[in-house]
C-alpha positions as CSV (number, residue, x, y, z in Angstrom):
1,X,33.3,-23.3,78.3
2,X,32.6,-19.8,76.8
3,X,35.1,-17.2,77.9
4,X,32.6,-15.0,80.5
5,X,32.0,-18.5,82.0
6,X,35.6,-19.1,82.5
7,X,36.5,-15.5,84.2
8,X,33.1,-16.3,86.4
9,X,34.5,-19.7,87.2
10,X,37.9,-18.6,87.6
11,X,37.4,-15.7,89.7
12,X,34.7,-17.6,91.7
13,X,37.4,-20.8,92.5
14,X,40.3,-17.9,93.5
15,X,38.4,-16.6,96.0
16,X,36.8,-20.2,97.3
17,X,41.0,-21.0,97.3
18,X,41.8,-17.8,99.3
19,X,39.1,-19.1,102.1
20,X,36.4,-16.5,102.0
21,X,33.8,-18.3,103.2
22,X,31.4,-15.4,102.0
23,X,33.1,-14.4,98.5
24,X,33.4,-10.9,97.1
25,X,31.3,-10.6,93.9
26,X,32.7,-11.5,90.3
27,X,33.5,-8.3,88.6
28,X,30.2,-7.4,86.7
29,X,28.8,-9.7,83.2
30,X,25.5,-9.9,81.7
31,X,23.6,-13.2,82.1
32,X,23.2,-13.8,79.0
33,X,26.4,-14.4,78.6
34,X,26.7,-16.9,81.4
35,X,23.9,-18.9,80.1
36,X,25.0,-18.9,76.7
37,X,27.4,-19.3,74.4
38,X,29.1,-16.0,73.6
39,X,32.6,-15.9,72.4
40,X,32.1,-19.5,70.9
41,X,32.1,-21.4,67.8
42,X,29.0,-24.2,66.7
43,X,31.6,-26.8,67.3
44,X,33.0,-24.8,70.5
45,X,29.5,-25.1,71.8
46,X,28.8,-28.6,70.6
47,X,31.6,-30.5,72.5
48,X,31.4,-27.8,75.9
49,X,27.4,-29.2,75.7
50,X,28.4,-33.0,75.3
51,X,30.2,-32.9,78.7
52,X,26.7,-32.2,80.5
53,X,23.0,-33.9,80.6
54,X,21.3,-32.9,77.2
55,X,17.5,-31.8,77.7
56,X,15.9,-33.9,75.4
57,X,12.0,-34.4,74.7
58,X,9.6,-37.1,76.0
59,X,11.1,-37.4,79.8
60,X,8.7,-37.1,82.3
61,X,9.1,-33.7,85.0
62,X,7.7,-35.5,88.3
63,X,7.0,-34.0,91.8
64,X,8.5,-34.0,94.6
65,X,12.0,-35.8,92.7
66,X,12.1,-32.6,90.2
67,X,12.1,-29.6,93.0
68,X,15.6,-31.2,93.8
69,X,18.9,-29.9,92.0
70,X,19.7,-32.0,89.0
71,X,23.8,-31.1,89.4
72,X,24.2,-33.1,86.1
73,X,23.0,-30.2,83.7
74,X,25.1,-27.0,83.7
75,X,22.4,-24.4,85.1
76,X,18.9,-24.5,87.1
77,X,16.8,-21.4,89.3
78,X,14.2,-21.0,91.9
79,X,12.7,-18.6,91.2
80,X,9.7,-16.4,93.1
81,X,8.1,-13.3,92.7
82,X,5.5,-12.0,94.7
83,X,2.9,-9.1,94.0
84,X,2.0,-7.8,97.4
85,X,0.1,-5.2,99.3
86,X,0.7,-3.3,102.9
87,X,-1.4,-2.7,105.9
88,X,-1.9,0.8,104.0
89,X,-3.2,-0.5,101.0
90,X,0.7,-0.1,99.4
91,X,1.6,-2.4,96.2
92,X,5.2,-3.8,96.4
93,X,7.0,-6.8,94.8
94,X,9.9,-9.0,96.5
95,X,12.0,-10.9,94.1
96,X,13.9,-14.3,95.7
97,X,15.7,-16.4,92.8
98,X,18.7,-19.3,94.3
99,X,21.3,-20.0,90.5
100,X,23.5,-23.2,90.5
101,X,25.6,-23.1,87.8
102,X,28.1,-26.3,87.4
103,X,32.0,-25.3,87.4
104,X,32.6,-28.5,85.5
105,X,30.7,-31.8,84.9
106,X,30.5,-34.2,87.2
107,X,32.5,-36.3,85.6
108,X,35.2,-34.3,84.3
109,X,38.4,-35.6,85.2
110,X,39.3,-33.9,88.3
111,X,39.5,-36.5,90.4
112,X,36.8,-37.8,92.6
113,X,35.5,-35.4,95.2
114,X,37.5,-36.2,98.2
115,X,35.8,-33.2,100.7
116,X,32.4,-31.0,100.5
117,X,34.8,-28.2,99.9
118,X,35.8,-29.6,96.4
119,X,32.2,-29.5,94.6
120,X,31.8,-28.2,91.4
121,X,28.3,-26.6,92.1
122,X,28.2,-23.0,92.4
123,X,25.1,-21.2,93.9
124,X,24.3,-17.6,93.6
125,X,21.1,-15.8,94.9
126,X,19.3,-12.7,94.6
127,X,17.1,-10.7,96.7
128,X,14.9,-7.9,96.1
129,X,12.5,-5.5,97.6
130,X,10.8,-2.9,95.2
131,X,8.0,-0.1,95.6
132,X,7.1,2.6,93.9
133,X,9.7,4.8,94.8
134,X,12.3,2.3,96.1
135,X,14.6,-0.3,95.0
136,X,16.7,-2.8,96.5
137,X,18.3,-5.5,96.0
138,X,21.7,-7.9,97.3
139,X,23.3,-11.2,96.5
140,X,25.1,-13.9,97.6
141,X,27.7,-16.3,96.7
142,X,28.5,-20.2,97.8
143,X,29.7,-23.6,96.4
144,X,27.3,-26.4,97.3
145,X,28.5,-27.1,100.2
146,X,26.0,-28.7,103.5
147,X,26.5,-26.0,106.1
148,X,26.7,-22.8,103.3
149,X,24.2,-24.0,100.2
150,X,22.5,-26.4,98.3
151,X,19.3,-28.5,98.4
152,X,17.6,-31.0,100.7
153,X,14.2,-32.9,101.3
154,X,12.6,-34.6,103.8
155,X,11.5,-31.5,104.2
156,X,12.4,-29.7,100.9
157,X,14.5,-26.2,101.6
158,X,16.7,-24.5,99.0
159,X,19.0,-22.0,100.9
160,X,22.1,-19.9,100.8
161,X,23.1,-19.2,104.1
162,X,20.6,-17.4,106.0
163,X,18.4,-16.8,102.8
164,X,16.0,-19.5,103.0
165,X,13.3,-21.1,101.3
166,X,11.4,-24.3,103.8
167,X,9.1,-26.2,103.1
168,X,7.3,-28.7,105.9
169,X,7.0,-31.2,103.3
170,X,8.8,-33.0,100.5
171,X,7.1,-30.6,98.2
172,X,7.3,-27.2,97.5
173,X,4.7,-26.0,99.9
174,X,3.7,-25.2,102.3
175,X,6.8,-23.4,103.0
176,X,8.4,-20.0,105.0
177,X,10.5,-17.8,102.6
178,X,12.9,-15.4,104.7
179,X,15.8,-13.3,103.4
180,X,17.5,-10.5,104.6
181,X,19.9,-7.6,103.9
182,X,21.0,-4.3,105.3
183,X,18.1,-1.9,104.1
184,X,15.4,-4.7,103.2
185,X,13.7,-8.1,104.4
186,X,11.2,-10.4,104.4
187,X,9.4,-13.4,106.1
188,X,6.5,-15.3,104.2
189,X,4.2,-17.6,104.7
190,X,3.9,-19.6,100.8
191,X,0.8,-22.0,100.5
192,X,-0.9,-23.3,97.3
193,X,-3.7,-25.6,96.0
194,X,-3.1,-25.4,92.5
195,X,-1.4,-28.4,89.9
196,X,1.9,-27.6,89.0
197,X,1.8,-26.3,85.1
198,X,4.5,-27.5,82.8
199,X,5.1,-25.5,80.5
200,X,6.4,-26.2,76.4
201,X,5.5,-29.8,75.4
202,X,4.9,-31.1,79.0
203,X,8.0,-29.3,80.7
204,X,9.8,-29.6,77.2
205,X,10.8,-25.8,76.5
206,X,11.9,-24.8,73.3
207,X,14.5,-21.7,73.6
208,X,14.9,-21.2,69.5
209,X,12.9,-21.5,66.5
210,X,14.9,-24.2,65.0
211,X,14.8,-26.3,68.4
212,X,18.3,-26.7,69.0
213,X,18.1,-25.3,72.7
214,X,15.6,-26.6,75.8
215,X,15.2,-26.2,78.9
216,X,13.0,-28.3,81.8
217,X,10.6,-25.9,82.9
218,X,7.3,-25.9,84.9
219,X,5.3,-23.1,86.8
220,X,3.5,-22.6,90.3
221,X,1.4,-19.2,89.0
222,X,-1.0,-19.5,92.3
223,X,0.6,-19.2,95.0
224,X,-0.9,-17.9,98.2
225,X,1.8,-15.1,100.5
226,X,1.5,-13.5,103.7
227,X,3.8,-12.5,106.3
228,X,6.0,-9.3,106.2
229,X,8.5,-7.2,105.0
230,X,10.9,-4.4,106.2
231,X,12.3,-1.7,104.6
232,X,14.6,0.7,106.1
233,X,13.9,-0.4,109.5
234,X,9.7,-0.3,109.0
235,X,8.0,-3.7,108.8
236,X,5.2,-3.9,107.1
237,X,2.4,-6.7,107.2
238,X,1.9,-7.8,103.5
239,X,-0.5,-10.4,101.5
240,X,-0.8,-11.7,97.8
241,X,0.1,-13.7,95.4
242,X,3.3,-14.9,94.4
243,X,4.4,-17.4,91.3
244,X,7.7,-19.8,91.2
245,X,9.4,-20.9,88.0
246,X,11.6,-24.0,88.1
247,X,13.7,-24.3,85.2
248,X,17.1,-26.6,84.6
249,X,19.0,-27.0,81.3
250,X,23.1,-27.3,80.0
251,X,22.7,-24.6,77.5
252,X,19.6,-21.7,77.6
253,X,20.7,-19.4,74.4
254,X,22.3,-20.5,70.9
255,X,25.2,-18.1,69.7
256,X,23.4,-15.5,68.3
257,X,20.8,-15.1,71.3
258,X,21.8,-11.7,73.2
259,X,19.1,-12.2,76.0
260,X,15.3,-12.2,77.2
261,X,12.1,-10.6,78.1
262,X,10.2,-12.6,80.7
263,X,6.7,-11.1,81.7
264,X,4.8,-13.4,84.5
265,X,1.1,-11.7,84.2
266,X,-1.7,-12.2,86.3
267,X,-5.1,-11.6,84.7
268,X,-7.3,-12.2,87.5
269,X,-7.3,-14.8,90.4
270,X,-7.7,-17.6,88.2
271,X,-6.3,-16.9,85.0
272,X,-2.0,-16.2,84.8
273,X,-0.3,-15.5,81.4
274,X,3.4,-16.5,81.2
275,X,4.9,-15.0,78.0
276,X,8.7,-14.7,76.8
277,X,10.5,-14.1,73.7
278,X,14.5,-14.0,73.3
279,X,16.2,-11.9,71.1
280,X,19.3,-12.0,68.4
281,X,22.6,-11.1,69.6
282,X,22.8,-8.8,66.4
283,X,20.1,-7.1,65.5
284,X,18.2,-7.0,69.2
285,X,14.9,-8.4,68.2
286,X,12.9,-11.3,69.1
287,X,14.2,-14.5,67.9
288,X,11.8,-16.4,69.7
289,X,8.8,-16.4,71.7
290,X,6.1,-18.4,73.6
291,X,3.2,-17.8,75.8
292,X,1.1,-19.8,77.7
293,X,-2.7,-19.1,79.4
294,X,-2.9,-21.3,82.6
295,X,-5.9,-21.8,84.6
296,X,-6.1,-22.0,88.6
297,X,-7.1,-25.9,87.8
298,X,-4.2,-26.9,86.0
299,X,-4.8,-26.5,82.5
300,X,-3.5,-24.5,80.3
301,X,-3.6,-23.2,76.4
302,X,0.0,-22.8,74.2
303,X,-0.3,-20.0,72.3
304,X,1.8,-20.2,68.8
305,X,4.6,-18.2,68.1
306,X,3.2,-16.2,65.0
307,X,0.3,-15.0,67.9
308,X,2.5,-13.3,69.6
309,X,3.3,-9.2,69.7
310,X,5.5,-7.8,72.3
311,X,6.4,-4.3,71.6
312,X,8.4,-2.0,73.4
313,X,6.7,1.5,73.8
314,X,8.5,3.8,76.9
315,X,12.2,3.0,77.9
316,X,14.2,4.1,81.2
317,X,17.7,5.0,81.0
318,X,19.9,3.5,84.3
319,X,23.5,4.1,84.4
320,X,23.4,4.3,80.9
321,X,21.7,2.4,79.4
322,X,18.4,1.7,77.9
323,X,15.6,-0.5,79.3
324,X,12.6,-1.3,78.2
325,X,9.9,-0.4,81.2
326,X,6.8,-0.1,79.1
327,X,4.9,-2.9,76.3
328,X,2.4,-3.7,74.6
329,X,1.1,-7.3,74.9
330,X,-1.2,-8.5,72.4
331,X,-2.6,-12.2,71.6
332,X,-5.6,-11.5,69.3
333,X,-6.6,-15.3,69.4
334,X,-7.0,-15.2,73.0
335,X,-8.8,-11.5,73.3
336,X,-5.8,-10.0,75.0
337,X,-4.3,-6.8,74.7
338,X,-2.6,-5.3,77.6
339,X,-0.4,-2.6,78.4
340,X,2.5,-3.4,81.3
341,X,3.9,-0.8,83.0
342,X,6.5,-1.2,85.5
343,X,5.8,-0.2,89.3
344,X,9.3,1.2,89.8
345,X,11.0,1.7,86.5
346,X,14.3,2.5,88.5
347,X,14.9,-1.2,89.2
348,X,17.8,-2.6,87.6
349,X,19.5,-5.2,89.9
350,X,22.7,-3.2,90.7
351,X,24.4,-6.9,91.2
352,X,27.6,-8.4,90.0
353,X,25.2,-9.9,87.1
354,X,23.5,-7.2,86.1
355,X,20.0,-7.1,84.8
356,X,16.7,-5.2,85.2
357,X,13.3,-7.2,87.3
358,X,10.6,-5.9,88.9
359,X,6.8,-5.4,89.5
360,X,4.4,-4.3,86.7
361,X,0.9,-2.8,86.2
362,X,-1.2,-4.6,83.5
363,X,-3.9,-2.8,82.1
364,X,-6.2,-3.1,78.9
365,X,-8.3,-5.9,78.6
366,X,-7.2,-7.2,81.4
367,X,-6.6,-5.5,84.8
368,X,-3.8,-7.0,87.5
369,X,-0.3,-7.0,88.0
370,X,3.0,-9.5,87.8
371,X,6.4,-9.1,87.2
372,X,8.8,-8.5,84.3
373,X,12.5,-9.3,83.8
374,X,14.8,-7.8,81.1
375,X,18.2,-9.1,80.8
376,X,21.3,-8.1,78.4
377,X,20.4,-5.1,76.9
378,X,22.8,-3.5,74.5
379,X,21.0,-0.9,72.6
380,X,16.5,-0.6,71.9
381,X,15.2,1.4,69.2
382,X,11.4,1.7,70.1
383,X,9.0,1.4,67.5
């Protein structure tokens, strides 16, 4: 286990000992660092990955059994964002992601789990609320435990004490989505039509260029939201369109991969663009990239590596540091070249995990919006 994962772990298990039942935060890391191997050797990071599931090519991501948590591999997300609009013609985002990240394997010698109080699953979530001018976001904290966190079917619901995602089936939707906090909220009504699209080599999804990290990972890019959301005590009746990635995996980054760029773009109401690209540990730039075109009917059009330009052209400094709030997204062999703006370019998550998401503008030869996530910046020269 790398050394941020261990001072997460620890940290997380002292206060679990002490009997918070709703823990203080971890004292602040980047998440790169708890979904990759910092601090570690090859061999380090071989035998730590041998003790969990490997992600390996060729098995099959099937629905309703893959929306479950697969506690054998060492992390997994839910993860929603949702571009909406107000009564008063307002744009807005809302950000909802549940993390389980595995203490130990299952199997790892502890002794067999005795109580619900003993499990080595750890959820975290976020929650977010951002407009043009405003930002907010909070977090919470639980093992996997029935009454606190975890996962269920029959129906399906993912949940973290009162933050809850529902479905009235064993599948994703249709499904309510409600989470609040002190200064923001929301309640929405999630319903979609549209095949599930798997993204890599059928939910394969190569992290590196020389394949030696994976992930599961498939999309829901069309997903119809309504219902409403407060801020500072004024509710507001909202509609749009949200997007879900599901993604699982025992190691995300190799060694020398600092962090990512994730930008979930939607080109019109049947047409959403998912593109990514991770970047070295050293010298900051993209190690890695991948895009995909997906259609409202379920297919969908990998675009190679070498098509790919993302280039950082305006940055916003937050307690700090430097991050990226304007690009330039260009796939010639598709006809798209886009400039992403962020709505807000104030929203770093101010959470014990530090990292900057939020809505974005798209505009070029495409109009629309989506979201963009940013995560472990160190330094960024722009171009």
């Amino acid at each position: 286990m790398n050394r941020s994962m261990r001072v997460f772990v620890l940290t997380f298990g002292i206060l679990l000992l002490l009997g918070c039942e709703e823990s203080t935060q971890p004292s602040a890391q980047n998440m790169g660092s708890l979904l990759g191997t910092e601090t570690q050797t090859d061999d380090e990071t071989q035998k730590e990955t041998e003790q969990f599931t490997s992600v390996v090519k060729g098995v099959d991501i099937t629905f309703p059994a893959d929306h479950q948590a697969h506690p054998d591999f060492r992390h997994e997300w839910w993860y929603l964002t949702a571009n909406l609009i107000d009564e008063e013609g307002n744009t807005l985002g809302v950000q909802w992601t549940q993390f389980r990240f595995a203490a130990a394997p299952q199997d790892s010698g502890n002794g067999n789990k005795k109580t619900a109080w003993q499990s080595q699953q750890i959820y975290m979530a976020h929650s977010a609320v951002t407009t043009k001018d405003k930002h907010y976001a909070d977090e919470k904290w639980s093992r996997d435990q029935a009454e606190l966190a975890g996962v269920s079917t029959s129906p399906f619901r993912v949940y973290l004490d009162d933050w809850q995602w529902t479905s009235t089936t064993d599948d994703l939707f249709p499904a309510t989505l409600v989470a609040n906090s002190d200064q923001f909220g929301y309640s929405l009504k999630l319903t979609n039509n549209a095949p599930y699209q798997k993204q890599g080599e059928q939910g394969y999804s190569t992290k590196s260029s020389d394949g030696k990290v994976a992930s599961y990972y498939y999309s829901q890019p069309f997903i119809n939201v309504s219902g409403n959301v407060t801020i500072d005590g004024v509710t507001h009746q909202v509609s749009g369109k949200g997007w879900i990635d599901r993604e699982w995996s025992s190691q995300f980054l190799l060694d020398s991969q600092q962090g990512w760029d994730w930008f979930a773009l939607r080109l019109s109401d049947e047409t959403s663009l998912v593109v990514f690209q991770l970047r070295n540990s050293t010298t900051g730039k993209a190690s890695y990239s991948h895009a995909r075109l997906m259609k409202q009917n379920g297919s969908g059009i990998a675009i190679k590596q070498q098509d790919i330009r993302l280039t950082a052209i305006k940055q916003t400094e937050i307690d700090g540091r430097d991050y990226p709030t304007e690009w330039q997204v260009s796939i010639p062999t598709q006809q798209i070249e886009l400039t992403v703006s962020a709505l807000n370019p104030e929203a770093k998550m101010p959470l014990s995990v530090p990292y900057w998401e939020g809505p974005i503008v798209i505009k070029g030869s495409h109009s629309g919006s989506g979201y963009m996530e940013s995560v472990s910046y160190t330094h960024l020269t722009l171009p």
